[in-house]
Backbone as ProteinMPNN parsed JSONL, in Angstrom:
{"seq_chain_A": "XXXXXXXXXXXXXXXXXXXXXXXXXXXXXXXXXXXXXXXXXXXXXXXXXXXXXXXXXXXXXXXXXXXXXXXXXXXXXXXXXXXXXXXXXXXXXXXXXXXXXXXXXXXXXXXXXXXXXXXXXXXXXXXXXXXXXXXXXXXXXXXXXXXXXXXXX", "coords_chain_A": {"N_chain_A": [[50.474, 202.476, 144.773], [53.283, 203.072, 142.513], [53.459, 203.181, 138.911], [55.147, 202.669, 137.677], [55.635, 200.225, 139.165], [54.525, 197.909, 137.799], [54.589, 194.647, 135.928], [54.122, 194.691, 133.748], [54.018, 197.28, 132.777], [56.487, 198.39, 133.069], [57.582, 196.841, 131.31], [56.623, 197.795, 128.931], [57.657, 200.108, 129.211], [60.194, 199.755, 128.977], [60.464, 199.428, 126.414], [59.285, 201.007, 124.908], [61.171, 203.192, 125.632], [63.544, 201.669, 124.092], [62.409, 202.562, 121.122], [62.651, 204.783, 121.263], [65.206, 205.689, 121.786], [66.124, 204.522, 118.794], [64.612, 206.368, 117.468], [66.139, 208.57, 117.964], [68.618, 207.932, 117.046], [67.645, 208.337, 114.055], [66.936, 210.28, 113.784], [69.482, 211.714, 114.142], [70.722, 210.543, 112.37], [70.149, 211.705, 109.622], [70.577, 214.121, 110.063], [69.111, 216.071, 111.548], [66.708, 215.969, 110.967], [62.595, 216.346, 111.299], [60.884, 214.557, 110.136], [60.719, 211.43, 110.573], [59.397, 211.723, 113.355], [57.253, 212.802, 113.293], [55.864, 210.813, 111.329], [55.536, 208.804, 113.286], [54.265, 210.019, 115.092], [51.989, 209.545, 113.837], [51.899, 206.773, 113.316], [51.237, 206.456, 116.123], [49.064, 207.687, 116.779], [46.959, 206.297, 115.519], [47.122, 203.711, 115.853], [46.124, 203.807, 118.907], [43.272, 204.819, 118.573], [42.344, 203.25, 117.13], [42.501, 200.979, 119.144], [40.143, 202.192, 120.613], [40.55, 204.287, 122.137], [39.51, 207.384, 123.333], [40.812, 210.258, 121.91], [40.909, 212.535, 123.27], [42.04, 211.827, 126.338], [44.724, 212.11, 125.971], [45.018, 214.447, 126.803], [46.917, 217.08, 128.568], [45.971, 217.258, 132.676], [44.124, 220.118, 133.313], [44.276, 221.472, 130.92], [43.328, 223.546, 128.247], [40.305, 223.513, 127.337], [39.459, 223.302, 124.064], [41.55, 221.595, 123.372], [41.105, 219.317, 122.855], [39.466, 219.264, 121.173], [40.999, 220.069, 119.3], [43.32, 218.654, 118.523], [41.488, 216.243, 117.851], [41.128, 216.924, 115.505], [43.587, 217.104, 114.377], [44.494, 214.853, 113.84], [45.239, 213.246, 111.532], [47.399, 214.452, 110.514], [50.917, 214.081, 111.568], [52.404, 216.025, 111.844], [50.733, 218.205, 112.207], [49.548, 217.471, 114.624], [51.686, 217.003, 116.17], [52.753, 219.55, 117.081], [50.437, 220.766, 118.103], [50.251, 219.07, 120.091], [52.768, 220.067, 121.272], [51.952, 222.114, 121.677], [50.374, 221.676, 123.86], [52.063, 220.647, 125.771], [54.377, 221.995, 126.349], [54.126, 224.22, 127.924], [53.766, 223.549, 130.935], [56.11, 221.34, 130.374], [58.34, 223.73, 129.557], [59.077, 225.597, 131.288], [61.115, 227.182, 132.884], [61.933, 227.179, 135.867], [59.955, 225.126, 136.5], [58.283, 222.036, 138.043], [58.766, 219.448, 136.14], [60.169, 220.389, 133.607], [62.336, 220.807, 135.276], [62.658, 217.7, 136.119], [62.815, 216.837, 133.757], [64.94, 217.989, 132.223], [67.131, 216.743, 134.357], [66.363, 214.112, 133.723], [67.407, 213.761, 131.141], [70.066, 213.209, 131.62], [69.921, 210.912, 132.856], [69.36, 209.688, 130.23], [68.008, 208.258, 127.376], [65.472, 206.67, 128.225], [65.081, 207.335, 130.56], [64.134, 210.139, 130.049], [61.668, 209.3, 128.576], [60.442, 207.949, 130.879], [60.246, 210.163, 132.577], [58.348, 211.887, 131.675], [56.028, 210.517, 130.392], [55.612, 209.875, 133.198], [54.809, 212.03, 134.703], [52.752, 213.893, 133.011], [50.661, 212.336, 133.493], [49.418, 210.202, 131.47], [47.444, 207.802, 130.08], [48.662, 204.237, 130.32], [48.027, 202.566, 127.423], [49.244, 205.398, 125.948], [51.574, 205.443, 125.785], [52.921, 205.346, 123.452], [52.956, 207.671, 122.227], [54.68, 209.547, 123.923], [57.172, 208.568, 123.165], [58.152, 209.915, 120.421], [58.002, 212.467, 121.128], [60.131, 212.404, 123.637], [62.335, 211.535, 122.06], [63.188, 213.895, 120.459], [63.566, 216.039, 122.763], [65.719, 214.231, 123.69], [67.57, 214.517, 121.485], [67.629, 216.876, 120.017], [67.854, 218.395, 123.066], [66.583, 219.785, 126.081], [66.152, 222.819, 126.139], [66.541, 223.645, 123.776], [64.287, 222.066, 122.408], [61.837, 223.424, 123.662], [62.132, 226.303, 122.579], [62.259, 225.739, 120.076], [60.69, 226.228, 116.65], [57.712, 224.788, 115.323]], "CA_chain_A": [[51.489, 201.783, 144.013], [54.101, 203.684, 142.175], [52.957, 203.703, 138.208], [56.134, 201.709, 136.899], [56.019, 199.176, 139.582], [53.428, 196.872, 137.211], [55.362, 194.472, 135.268], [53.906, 195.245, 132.231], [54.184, 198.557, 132.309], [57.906, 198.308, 133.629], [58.064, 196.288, 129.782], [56.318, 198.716, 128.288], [58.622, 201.132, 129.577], [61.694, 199.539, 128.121], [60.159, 199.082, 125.145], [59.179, 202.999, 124.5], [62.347, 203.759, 125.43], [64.18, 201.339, 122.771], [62.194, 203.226, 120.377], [62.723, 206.651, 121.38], [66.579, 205.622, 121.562], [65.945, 204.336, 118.058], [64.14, 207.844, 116.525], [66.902, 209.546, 118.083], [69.145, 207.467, 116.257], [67.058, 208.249, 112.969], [67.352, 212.085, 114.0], [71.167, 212.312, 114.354], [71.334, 210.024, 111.449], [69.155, 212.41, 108.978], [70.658, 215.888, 110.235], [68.087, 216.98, 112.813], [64.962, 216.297, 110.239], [62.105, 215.628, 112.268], [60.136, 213.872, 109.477], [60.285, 210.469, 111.551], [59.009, 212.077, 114.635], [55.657, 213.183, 112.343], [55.514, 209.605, 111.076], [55.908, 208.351, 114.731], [53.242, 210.181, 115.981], [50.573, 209.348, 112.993], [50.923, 205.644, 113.719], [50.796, 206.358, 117.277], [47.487, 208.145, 116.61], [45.735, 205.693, 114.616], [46.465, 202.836, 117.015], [45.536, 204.678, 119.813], [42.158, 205.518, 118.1], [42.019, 201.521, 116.637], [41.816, 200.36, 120.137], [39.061, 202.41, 120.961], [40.502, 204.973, 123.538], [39.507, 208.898, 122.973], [42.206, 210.988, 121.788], [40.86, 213.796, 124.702], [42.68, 210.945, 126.819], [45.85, 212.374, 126.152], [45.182, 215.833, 126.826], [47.272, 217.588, 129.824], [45.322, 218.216, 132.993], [43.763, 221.198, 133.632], [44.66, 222.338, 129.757], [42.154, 224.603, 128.074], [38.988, 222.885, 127.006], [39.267, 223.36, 123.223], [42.739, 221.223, 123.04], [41.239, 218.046, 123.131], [38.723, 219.169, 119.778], [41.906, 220.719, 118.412], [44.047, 216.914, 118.787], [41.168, 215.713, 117.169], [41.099, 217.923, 113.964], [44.777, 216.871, 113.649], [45.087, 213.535, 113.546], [45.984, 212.775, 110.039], [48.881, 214.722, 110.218], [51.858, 213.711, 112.373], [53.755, 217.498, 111.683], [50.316, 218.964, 112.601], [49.598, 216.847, 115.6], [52.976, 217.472, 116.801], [52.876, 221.173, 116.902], [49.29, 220.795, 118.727], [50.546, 218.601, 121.625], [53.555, 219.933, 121.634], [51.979, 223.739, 122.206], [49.931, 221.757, 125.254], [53.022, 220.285, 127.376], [55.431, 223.12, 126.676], [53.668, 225.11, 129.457], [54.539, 222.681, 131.711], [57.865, 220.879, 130.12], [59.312, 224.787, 129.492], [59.029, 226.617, 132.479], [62.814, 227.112, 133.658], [61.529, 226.554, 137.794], [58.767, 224.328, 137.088], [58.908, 220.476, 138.173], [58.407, 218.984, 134.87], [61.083, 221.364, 133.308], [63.616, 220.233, 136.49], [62.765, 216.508, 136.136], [63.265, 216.259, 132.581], [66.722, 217.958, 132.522], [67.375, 215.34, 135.423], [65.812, 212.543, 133.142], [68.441, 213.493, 130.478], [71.57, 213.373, 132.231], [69.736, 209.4, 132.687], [69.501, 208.655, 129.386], [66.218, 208.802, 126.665], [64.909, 205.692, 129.26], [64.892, 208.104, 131.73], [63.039, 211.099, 129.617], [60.829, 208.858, 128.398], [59.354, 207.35, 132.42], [59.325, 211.268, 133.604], [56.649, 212.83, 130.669], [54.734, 209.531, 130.986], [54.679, 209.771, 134.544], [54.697, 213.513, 134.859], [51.806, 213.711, 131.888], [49.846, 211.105, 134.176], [49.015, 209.242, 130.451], [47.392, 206.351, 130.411], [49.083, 203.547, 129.392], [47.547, 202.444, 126.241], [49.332, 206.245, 125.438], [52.857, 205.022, 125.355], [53.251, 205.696, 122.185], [52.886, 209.339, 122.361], [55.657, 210.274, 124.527], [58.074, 208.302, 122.182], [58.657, 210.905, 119.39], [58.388, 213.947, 122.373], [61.163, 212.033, 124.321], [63.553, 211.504, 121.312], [63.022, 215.432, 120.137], [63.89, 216.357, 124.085], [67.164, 213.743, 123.811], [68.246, 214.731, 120.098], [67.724, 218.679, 120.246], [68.278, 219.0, 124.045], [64.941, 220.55, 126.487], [65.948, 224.342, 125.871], [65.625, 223.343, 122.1], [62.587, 221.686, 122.302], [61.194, 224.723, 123.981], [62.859, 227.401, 121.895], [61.622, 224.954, 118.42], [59.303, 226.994, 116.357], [58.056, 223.789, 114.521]], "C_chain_A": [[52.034, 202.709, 142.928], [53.899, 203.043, 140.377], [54.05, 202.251, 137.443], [56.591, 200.36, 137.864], [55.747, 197.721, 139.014], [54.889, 196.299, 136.364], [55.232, 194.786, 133.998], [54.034, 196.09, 131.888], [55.462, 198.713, 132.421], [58.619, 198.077, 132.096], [57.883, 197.279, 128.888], [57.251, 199.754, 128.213], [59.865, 200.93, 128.707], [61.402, 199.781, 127.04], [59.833, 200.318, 124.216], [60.641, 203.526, 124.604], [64.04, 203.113, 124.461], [63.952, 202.464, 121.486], [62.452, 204.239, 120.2], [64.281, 206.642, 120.779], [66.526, 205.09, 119.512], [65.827, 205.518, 116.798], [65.313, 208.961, 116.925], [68.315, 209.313, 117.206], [69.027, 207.895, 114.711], [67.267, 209.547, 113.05], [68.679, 212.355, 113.676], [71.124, 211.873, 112.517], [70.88, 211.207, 109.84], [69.209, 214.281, 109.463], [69.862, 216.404, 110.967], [66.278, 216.784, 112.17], [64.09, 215.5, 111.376], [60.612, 214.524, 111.549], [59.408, 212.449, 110.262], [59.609, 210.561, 112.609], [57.488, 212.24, 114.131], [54.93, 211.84, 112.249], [55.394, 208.556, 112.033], [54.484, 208.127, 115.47], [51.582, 209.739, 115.054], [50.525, 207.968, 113.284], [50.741, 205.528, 115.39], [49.069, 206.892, 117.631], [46.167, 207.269, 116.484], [45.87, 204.073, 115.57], [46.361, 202.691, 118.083], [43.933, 204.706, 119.919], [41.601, 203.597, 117.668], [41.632, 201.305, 118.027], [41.084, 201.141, 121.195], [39.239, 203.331, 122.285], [40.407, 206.445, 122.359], [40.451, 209.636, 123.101], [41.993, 212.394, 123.018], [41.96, 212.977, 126.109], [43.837, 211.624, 127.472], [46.552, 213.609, 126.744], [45.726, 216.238, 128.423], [46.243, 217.725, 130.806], [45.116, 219.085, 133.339], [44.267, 222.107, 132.027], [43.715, 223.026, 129.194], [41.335, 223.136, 127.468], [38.939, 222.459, 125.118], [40.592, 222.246, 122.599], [42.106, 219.591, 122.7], [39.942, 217.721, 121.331], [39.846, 219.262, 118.724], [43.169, 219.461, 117.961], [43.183, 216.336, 117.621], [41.023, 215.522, 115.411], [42.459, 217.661, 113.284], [45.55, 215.642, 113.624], [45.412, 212.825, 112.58], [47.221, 213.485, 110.347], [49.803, 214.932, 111.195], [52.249, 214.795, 112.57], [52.355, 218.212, 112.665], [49.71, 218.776, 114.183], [50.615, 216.98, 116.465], [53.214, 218.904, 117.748], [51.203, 221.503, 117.918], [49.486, 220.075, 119.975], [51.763, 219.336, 122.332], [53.504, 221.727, 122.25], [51.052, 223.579, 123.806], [50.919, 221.106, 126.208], [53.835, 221.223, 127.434], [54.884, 224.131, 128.044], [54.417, 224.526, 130.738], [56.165, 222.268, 131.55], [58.776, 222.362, 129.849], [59.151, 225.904, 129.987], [60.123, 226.383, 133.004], [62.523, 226.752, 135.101], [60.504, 225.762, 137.677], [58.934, 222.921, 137.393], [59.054, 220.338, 137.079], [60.031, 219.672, 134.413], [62.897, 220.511, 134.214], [63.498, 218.878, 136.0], [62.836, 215.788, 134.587], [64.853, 216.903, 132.184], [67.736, 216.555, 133.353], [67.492, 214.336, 134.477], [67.239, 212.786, 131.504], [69.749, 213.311, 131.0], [71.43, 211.299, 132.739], [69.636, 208.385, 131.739], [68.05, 208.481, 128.432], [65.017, 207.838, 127.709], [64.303, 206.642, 130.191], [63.73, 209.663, 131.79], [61.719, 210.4, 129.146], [59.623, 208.495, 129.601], [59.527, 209.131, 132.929], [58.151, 211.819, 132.613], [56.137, 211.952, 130.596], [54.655, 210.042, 132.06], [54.276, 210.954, 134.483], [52.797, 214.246, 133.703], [50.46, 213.169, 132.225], [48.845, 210.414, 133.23], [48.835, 208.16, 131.221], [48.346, 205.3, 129.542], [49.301, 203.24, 127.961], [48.341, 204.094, 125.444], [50.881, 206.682, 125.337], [53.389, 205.656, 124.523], [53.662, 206.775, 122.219], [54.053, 210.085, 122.719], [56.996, 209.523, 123.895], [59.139, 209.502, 121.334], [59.343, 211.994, 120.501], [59.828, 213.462, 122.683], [62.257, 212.006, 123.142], [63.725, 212.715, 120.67], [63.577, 215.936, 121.416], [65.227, 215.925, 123.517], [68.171, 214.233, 122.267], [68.61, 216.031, 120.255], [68.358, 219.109, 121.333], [66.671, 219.845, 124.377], [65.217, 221.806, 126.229], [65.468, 224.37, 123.994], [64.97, 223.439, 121.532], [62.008, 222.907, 122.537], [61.24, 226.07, 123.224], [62.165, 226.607, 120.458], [61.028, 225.732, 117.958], [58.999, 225.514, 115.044], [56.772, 223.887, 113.548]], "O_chain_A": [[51.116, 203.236, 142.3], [54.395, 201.921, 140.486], [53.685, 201.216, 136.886], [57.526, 199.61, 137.582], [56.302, 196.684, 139.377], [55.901, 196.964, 136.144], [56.146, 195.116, 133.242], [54.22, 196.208, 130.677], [55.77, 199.494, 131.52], [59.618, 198.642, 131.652], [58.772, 197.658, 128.127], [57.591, 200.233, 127.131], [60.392, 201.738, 127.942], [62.201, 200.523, 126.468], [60.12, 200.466, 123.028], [61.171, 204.203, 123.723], [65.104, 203.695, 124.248], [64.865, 203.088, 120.946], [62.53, 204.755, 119.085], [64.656, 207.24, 119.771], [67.378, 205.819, 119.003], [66.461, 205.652, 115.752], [65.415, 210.034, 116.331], [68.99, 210.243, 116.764], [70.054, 207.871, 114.033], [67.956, 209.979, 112.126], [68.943, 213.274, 112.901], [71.411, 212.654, 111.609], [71.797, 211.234, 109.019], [68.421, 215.217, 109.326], [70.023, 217.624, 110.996], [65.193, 217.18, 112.595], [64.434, 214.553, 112.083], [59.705, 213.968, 112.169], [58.216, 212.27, 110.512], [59.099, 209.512, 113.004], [56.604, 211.673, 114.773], [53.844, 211.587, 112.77], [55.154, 207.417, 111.632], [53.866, 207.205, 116.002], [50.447, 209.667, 115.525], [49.399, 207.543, 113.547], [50.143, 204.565, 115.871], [48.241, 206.528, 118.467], [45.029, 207.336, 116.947], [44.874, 203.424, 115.892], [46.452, 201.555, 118.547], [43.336, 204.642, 120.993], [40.566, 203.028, 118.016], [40.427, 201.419, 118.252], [41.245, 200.934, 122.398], [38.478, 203.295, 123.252], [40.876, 206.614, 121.234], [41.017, 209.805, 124.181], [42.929, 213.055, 123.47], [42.613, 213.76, 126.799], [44.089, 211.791, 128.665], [47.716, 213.876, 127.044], [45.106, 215.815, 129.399], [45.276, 218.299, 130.306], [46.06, 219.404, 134.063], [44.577, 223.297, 132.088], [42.885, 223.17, 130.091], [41.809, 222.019, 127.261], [38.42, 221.383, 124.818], [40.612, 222.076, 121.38], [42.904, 218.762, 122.262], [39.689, 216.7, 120.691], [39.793, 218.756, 117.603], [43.829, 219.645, 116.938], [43.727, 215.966, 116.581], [40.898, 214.63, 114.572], [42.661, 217.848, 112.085], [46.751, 215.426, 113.46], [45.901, 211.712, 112.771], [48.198, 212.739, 110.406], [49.652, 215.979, 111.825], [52.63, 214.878, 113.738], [52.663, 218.729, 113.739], [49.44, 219.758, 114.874], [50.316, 217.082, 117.655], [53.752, 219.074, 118.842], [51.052, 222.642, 118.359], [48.866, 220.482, 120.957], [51.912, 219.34, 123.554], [54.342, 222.384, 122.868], [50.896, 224.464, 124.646], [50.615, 221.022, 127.398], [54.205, 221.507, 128.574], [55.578, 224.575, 128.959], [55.394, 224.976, 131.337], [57.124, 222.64, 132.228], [59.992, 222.191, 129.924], [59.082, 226.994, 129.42], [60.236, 225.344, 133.655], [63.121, 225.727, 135.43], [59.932, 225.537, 138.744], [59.973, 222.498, 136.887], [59.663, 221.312, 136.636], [61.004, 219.291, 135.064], [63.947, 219.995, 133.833], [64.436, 218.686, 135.226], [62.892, 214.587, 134.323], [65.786, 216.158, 131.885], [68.63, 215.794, 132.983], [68.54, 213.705, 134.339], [67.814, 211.802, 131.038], [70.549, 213.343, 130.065], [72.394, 210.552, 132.907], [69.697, 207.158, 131.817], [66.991, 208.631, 129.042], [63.877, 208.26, 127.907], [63.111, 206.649, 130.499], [63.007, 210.136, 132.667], [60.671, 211.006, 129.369], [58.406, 208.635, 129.479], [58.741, 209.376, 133.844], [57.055, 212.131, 133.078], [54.991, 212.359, 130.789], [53.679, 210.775, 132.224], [53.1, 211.018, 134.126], [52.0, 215.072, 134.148], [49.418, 213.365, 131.599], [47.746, 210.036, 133.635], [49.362, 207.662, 132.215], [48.696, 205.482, 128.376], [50.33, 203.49, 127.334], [48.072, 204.132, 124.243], [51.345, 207.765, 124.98], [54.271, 206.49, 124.73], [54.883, 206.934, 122.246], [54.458, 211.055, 122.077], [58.03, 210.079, 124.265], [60.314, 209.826, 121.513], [60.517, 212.294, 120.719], [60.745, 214.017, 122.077], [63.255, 212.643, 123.478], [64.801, 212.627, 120.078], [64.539, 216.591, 121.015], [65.939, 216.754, 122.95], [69.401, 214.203, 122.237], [69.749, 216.36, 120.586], [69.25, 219.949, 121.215], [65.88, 220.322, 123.563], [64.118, 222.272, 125.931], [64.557, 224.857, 123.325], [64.682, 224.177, 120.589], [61.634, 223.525, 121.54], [60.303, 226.859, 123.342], [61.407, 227.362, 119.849], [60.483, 226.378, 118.852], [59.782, 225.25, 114.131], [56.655, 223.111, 112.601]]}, "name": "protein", "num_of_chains": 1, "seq": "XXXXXXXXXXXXXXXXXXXXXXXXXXXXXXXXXXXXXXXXXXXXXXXXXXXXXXXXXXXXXXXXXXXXXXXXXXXXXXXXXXXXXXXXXXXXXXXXXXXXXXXXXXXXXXXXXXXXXXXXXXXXXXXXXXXXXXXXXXXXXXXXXXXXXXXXX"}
C-alpha cells in the first residue's frame, strides 16, 4: 500500500503542507530570514520527543552512525538542528542526477504540497515526523532546490 493512500496520513499531508505554504508565506514576508524555519523546527523537536519517539528516528538511511548522537546534541536549537539535518539530506536532496534531487524539482513545479509528500516519502519518515519536513519543504519552495543546496546556513 502506497504510504499516502491512509486517510490519515492523506490529512496529515494536507495539513503539513498548509503549514509549509504558510512558513513560506512568513519567509517572503520577512525578506528571506529563516528565523521561523529555526522556530519551526524546535517545536517540531520537542513534540516529537513529548510523544515518546527517538529523535535517531529521523535520521536518513544508511547515514553515518554518529548523525543520530549529533540530532540529539542539537535539539534546543532550531538554527543548530537545522544545519545538522540539513547537512544529512543534502547528499541525497543535492545531487544534480540523483532521484531525490529529480523528484523534488518535479515536486516544485507542483506546488509546496507536492515538495512536502516527495521528502516525506523519499526520507521514508515515519509519520509521527511530519513535522520535520515542514520548515525543509518551505526553505526548498521559498529559496528554490539549487539554493537550498548552495545555502551555507
Amino acid at each position: 500500500m502506497d504510504l499516502i493512500e491512509s486517510d490519515d496520513l492523506r490529512a496529515a499531508l494536507e495539513n503539513a503542507s498548509r503549514e509549509a505554504e504558510a512558513l513560506v508565506n512568513t519567509i517572503e514576508r520577512q525578506g528571506g530570514n529563516l528565523d521561523p524555519v529555526y522556530d519551526a523546527l524546535e517545536v517540531s523537536v520537542r513534540r516529537f520527543e513529548e510523544a515518546g519517539y527517538p529523535i535517531e528516528s529521523i535520521v536518513p538511511g544508511g547515514d553515518e552512525a554518529g548523525l543520530g548522537f549529533s540530532l540529539k546534541k542539537w535539539t534546543s536549537s532550531g538554527r543548530d538542528f537545522y544545519r545538522a539535518y540539513k547537512k544529512a539530506i543534502k547528499k541525497d536532496l543535492c545531487k544534480p542526477h540523483g532521484d531525490l534531487h529529480k523528484l523534488a524539482k518535479a515536486g516544485l513545479s507542483g506546488g509546496t504540497g507536492a515538495v512536502v509528500a516527495v521528502i516525506f516519502q523519499s526520507l521514508a519518515l515515519p509519520p509521527a515526523a511530519l513535522g520535520f519536513v515542514v520548515p525543509f519543504a518551505a526553505v526548498i519552495v521559498s529559496k528554490g532546490l539549487d539554493a537550498f543546496c548552495s545555502l551555507e546556513d
